[in-house]
DSSP file (Angstrom, degrees, kcal/mol; ACC not computed):
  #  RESIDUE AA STRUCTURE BP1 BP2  ACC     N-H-->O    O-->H-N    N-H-->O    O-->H-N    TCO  KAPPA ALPHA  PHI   PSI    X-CA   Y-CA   Z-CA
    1    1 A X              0   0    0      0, 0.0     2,-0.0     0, 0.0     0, 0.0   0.000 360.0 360.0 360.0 142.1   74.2  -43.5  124.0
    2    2 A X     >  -     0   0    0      1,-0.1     4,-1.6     4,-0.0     5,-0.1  -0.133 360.0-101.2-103.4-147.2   72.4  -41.7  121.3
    3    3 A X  H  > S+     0   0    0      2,-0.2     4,-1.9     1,-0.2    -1,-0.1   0.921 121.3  52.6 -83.8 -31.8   70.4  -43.4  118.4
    4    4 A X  H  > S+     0   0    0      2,-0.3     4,-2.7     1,-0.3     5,-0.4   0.975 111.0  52.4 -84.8 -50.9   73.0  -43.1  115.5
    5    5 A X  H  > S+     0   0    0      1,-0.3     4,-1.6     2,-0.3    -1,-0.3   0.930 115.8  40.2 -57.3 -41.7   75.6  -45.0  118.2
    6    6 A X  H  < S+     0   0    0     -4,-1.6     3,-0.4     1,-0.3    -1,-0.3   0.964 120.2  42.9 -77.3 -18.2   73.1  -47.7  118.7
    7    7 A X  H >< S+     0   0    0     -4,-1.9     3,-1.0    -3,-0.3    -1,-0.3   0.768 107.8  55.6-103.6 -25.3   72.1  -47.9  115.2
    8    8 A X  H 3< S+     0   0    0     -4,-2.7    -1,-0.2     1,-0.2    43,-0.2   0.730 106.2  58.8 -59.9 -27.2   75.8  -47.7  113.7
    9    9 A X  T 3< S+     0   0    0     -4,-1.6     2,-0.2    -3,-0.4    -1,-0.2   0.476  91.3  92.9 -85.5   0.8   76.4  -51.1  116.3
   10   10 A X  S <  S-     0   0    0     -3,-1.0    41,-0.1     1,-0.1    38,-0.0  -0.540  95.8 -95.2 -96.9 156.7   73.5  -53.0  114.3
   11   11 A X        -     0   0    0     -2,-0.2     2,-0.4    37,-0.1    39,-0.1  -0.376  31.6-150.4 -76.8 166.1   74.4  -55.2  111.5
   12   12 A X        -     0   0    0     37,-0.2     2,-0.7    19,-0.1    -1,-0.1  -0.884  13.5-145.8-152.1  96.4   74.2  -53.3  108.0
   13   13 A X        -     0   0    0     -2,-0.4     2,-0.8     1,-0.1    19,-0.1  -0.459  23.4-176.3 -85.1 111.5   73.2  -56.1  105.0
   14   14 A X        -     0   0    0     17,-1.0     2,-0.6    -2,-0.7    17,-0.5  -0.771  25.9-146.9-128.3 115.2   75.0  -55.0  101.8
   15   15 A X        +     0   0    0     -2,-0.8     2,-0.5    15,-0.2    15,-0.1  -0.395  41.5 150.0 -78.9 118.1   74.7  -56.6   98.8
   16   16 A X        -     0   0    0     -2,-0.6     2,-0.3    17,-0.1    15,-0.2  -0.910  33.5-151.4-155.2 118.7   78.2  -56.1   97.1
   17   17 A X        +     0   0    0     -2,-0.5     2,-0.3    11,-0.1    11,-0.2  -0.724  22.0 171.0-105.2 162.4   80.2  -57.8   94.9
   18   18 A X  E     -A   27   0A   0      9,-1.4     9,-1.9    -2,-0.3     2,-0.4  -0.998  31.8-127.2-175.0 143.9   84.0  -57.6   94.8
   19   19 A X  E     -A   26   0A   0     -2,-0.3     7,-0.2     7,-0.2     6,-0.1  -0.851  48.6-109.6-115.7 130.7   87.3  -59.1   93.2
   20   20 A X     >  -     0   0    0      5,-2.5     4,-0.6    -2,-0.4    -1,-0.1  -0.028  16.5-142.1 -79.8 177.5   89.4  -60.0   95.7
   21   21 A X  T  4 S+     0   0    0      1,-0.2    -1,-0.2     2,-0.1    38,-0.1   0.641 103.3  46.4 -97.8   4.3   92.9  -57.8   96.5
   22   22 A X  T  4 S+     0   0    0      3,-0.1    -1,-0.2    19,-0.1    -2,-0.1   0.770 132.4   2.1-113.2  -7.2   94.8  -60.8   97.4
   23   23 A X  T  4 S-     0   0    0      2,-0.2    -2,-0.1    18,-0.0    -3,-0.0   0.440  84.5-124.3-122.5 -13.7   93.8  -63.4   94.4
   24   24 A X     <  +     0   0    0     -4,-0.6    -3,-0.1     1,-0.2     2,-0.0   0.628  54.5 141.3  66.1  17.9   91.9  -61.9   92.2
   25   25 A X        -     0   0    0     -6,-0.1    -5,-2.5     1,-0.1     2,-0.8  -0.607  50.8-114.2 -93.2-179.3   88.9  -63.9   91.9
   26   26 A X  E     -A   19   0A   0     -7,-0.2     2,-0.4    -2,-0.0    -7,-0.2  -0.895  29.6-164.8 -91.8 106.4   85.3  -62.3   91.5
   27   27 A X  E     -A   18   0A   0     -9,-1.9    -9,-1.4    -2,-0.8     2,-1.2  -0.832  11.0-143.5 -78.1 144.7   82.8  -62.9   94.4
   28   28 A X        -     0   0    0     -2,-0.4     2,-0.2   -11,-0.2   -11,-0.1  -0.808  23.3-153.8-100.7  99.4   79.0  -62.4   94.2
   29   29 A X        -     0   0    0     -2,-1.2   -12,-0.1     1,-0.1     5,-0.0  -0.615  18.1-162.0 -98.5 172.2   77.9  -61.2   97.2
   30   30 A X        -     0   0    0     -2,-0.2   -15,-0.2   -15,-0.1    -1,-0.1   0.369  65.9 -77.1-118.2   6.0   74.5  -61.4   98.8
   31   31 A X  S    S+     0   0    0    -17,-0.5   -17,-1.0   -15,-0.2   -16,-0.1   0.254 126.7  59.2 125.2 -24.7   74.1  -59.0  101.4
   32   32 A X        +     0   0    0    -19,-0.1     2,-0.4   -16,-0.0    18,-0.1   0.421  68.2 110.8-121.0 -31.5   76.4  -61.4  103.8
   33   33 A X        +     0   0    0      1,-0.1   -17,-0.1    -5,-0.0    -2,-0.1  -0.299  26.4 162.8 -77.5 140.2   79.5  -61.9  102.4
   34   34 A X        +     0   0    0     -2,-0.4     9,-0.3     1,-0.1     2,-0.2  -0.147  59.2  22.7-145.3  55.8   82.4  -60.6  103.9
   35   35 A X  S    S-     0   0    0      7,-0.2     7,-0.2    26,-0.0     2,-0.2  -0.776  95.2 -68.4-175.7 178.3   85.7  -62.2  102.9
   36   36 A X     >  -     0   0    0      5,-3.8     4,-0.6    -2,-0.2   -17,-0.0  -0.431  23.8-147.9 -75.8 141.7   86.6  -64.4   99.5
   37   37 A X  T  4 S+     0   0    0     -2,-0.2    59,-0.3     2,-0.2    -1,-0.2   0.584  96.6  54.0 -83.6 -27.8   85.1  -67.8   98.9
   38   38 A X  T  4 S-     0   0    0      3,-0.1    -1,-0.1   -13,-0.1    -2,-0.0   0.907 134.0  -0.5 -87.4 -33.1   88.4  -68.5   97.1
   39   39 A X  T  4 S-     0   0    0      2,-0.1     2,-0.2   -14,-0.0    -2,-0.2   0.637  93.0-129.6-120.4 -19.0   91.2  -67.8   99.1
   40   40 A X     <  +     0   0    0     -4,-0.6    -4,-0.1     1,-0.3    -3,-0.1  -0.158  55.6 148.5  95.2 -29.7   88.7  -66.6  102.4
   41   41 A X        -     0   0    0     -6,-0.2    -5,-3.8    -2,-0.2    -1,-0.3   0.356  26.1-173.2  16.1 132.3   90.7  -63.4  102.8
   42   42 A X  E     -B   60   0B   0     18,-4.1    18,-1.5    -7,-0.2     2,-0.2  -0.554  13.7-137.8-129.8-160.6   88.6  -60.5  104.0
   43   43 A X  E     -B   59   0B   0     -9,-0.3     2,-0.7    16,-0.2    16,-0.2  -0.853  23.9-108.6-171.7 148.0   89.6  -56.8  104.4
   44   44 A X        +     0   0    0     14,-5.7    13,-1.4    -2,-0.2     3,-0.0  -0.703  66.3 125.3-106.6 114.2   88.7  -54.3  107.3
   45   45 A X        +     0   0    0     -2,-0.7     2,-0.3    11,-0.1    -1,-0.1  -0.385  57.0  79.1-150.7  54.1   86.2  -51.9  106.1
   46   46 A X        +     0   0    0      6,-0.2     3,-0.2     5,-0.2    11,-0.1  -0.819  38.8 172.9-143.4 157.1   83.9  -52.5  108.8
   47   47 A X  S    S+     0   0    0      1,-1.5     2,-0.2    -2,-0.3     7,-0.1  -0.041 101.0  16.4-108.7 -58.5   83.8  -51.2  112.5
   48   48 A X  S    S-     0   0    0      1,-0.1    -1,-1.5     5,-0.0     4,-0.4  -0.559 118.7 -81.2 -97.7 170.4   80.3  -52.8  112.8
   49   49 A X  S    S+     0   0    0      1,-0.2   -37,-0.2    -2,-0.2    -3,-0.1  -0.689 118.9   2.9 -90.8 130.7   79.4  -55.6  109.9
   50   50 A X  S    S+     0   0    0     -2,-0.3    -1,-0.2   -39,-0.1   -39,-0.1   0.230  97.9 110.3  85.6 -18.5   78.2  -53.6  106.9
   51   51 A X        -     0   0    0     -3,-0.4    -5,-0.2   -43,-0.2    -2,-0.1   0.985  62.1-156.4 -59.6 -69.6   78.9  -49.8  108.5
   52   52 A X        +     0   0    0     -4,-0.4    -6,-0.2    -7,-0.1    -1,-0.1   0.726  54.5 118.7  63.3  24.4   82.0  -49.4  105.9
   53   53 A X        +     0   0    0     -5,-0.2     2,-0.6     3,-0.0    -7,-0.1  -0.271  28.1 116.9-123.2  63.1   83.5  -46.9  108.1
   54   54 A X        -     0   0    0     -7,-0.1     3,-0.3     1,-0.0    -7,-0.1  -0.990  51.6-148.6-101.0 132.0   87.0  -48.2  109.2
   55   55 A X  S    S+     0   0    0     -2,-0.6    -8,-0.1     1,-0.2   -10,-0.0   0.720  74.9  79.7 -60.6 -26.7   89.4  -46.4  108.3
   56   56 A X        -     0   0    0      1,-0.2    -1,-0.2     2,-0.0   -11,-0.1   0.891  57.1-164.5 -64.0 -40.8   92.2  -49.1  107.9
   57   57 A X        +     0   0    0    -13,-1.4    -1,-0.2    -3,-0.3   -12,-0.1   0.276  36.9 151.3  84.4 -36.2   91.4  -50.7  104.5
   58   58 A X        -     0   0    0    -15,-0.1   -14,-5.7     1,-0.1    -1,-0.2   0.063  51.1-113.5 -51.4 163.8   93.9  -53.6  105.5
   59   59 A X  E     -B   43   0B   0    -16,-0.2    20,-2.1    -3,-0.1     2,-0.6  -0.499  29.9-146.0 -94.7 172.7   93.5  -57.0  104.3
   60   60 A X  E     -BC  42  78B   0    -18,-1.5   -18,-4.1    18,-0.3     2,-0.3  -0.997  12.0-160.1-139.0 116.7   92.5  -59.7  107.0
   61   61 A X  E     - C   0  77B   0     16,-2.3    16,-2.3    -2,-0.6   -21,-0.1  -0.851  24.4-102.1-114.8-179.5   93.7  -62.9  106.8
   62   62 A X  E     + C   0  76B   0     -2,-0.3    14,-0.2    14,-0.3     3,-0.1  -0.214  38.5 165.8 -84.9 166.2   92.5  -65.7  108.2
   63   63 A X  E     +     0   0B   0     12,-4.0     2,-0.4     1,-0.4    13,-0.2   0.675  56.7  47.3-138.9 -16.3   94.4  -67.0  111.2
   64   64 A X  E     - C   0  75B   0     11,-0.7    11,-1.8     2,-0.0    -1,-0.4  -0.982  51.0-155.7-135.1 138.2   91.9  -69.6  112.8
   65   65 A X        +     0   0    0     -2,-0.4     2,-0.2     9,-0.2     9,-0.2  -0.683  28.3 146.0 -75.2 134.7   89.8  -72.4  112.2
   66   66 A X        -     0   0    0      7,-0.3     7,-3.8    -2,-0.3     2,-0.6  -0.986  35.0-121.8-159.8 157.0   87.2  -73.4  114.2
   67   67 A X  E     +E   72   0C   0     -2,-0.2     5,-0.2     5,-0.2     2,-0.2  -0.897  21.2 172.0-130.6 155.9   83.5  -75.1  114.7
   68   68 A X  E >  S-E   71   0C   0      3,-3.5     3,-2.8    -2,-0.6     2,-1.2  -0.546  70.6 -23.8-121.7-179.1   80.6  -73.7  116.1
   69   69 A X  T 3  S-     0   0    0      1,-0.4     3,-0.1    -2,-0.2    -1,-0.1  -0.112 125.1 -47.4 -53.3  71.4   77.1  -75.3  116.1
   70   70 A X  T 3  S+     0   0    0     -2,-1.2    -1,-0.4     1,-0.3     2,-0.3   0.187 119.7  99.0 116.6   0.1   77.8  -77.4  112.8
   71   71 A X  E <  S-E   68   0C   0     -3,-2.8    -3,-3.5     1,-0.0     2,-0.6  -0.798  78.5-109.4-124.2 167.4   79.2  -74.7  110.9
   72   72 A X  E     -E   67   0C   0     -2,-0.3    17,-1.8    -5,-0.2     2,-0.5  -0.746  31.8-162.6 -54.6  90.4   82.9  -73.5  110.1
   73   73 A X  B     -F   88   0D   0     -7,-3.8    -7,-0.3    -2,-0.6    15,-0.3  -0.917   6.0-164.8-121.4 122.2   84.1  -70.0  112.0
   74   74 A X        -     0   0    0     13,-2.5     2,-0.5    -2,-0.5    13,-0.3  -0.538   8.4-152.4 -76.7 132.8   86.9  -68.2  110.7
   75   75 A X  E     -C   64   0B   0    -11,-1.8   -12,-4.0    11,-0.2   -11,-0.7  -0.936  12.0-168.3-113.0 164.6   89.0  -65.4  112.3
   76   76 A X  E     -CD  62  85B   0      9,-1.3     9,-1.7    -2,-0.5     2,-0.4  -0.969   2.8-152.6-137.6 146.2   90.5  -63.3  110.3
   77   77 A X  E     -CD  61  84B   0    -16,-2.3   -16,-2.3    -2,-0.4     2,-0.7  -0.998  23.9-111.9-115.4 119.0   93.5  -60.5  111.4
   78   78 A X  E >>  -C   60   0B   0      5,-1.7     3,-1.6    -2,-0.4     4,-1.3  -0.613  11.2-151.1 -10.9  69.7   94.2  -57.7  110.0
   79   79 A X  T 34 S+     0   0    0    -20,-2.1    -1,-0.1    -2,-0.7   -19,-0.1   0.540  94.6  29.9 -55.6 -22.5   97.3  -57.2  108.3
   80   80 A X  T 34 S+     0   0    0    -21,-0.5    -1,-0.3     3,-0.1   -20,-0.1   0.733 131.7  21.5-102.3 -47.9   97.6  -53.7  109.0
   81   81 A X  T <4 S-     0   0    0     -3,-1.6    -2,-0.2     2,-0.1     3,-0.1   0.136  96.5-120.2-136.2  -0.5   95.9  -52.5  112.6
   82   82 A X     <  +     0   0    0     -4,-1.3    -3,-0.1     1,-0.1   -22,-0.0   0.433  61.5 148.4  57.6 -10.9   95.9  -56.4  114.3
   83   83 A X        -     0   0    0     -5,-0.2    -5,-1.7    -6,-0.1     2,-0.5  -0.105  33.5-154.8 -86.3 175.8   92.2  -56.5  114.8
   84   84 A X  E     -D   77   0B   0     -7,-0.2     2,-0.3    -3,-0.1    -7,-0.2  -0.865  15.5-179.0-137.0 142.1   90.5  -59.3  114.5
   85   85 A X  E     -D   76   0B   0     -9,-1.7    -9,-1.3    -2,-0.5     2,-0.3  -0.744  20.0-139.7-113.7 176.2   86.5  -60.4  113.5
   86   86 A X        +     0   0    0     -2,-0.3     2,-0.2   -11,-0.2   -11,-0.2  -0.690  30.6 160.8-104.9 171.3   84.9  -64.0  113.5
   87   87 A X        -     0   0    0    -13,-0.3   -13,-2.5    -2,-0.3    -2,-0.0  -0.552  35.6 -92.9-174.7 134.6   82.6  -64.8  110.7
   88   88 A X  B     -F   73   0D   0    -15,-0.3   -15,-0.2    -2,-0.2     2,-0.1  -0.254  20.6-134.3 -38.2 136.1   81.1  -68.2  109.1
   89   89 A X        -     0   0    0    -17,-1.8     2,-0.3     2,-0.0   -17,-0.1  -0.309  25.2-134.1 -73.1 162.2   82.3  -70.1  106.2
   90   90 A X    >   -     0   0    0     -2,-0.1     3,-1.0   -19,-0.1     4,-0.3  -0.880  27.8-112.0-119.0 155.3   79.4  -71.1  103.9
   91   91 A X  G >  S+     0   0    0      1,-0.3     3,-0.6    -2,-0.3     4,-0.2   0.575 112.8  66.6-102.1  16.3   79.6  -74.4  102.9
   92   92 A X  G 3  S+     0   0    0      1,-0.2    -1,-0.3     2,-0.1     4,-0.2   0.454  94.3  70.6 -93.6  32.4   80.3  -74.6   99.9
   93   93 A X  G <   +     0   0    0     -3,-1.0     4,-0.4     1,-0.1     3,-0.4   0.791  60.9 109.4 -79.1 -28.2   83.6  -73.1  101.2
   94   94 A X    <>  +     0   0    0     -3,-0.6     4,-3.7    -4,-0.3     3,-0.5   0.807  68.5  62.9 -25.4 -52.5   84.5  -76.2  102.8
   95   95 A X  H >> S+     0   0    0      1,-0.3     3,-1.3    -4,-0.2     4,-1.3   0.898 112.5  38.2 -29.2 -86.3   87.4  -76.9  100.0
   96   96 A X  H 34 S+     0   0    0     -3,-0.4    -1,-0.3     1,-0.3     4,-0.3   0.214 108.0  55.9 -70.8  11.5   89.0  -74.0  101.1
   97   97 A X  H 3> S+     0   0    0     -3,-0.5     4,-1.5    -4,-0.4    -1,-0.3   0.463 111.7  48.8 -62.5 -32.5   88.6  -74.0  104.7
   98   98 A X  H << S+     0   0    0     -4,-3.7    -2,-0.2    -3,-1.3    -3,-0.1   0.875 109.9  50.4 -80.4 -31.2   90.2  -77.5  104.6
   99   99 A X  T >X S+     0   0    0     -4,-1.3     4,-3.1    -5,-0.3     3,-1.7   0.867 108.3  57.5 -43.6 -57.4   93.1  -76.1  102.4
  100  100 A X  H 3> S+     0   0    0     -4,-0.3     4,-2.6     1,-0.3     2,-0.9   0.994 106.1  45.6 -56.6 -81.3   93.3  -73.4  105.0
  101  101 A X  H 3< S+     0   0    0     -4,-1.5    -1,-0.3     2,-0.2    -2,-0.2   0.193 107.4  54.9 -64.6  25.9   93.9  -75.8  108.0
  102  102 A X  H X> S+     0   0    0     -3,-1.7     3,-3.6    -2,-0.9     4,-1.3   0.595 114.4  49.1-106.3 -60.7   96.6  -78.0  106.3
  103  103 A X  H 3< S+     0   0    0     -4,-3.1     3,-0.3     1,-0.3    -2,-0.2   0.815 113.3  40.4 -76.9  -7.7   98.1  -74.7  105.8
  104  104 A X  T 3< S+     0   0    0     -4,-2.6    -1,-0.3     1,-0.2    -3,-0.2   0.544 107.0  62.6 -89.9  22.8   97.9  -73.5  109.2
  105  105 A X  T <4        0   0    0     -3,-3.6    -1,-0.2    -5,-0.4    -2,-0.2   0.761 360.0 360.0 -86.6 -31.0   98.6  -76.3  110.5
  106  106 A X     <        0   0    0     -4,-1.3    -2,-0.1    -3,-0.3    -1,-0.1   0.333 360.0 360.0 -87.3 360.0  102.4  -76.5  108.8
C-alpha cells in the first residue's frame, strides 16, 4: 500500500457549510458534520470521511436508527449507488432523530 492510499483512508476534517439538497435549510458545519441537522439527509461525496472524492453525488438517506455508547448512530443509503455509512447524531439532533424513528417505524 503506498502513502497516498494510507493517507486517503484517514479521516479528512473539513469545515464546510452547506444548504441542504433535500430541504433546504442552512447547516454550519464544524469540520464534522456530515449530513443535515434538519431533516439528517447526507449526500455521498466521500469514499473516506472528508476525502470528497466519490464520484456519485447521490443523496443518502437515512435508513436506520440506532444507539451506541450513549449516543444516536444513523445509517444513511445512498439513493443512487446503495452504499451505505454510519455516523452520529449530535444531540441537539435528538428532535429529529425521534421524528425519524416514528417515521421509520410506519
Amino acid at each position: 500500500m503506498t502513502e497516498s492510499q494510507r493517507t486517503s483512508r484517514r479521516f479528512q476534517r473539513r469545515v464546510e457549510d452547506f444548504t441542504c439538497e433535500l430541504c433546504g435549510a442552512f447547516n454550519v458545519g464544524d469540520g464534522y458534520t456530515n449530513h443535515c441537522s434538519a431533516c439528517l439527509t447526507s449526500k455521498h461525496v466521500d469514499i473516506h470521511p472528508g476525502d470528497r472524492t466519490a464520484a456519485c453525488g447521490g443523496l443518502m438517506r437515512p435508513v436506520c436508527v440506532d444507539a451506541k455508547h450513549g449516543r444516536w448512530r444513523l445509517t444513511h443509503r445512498c439513493v443512487r449507488c446503495g452504499f451505505e455509512r454510519t455516523n452520529y447524531a449530535r444531540p441537539e439532533e435528538t428532535e429529529a432523530v425521534i421524528r425519524l424513528t416514528r417515521d421509520l417505524a410506519s
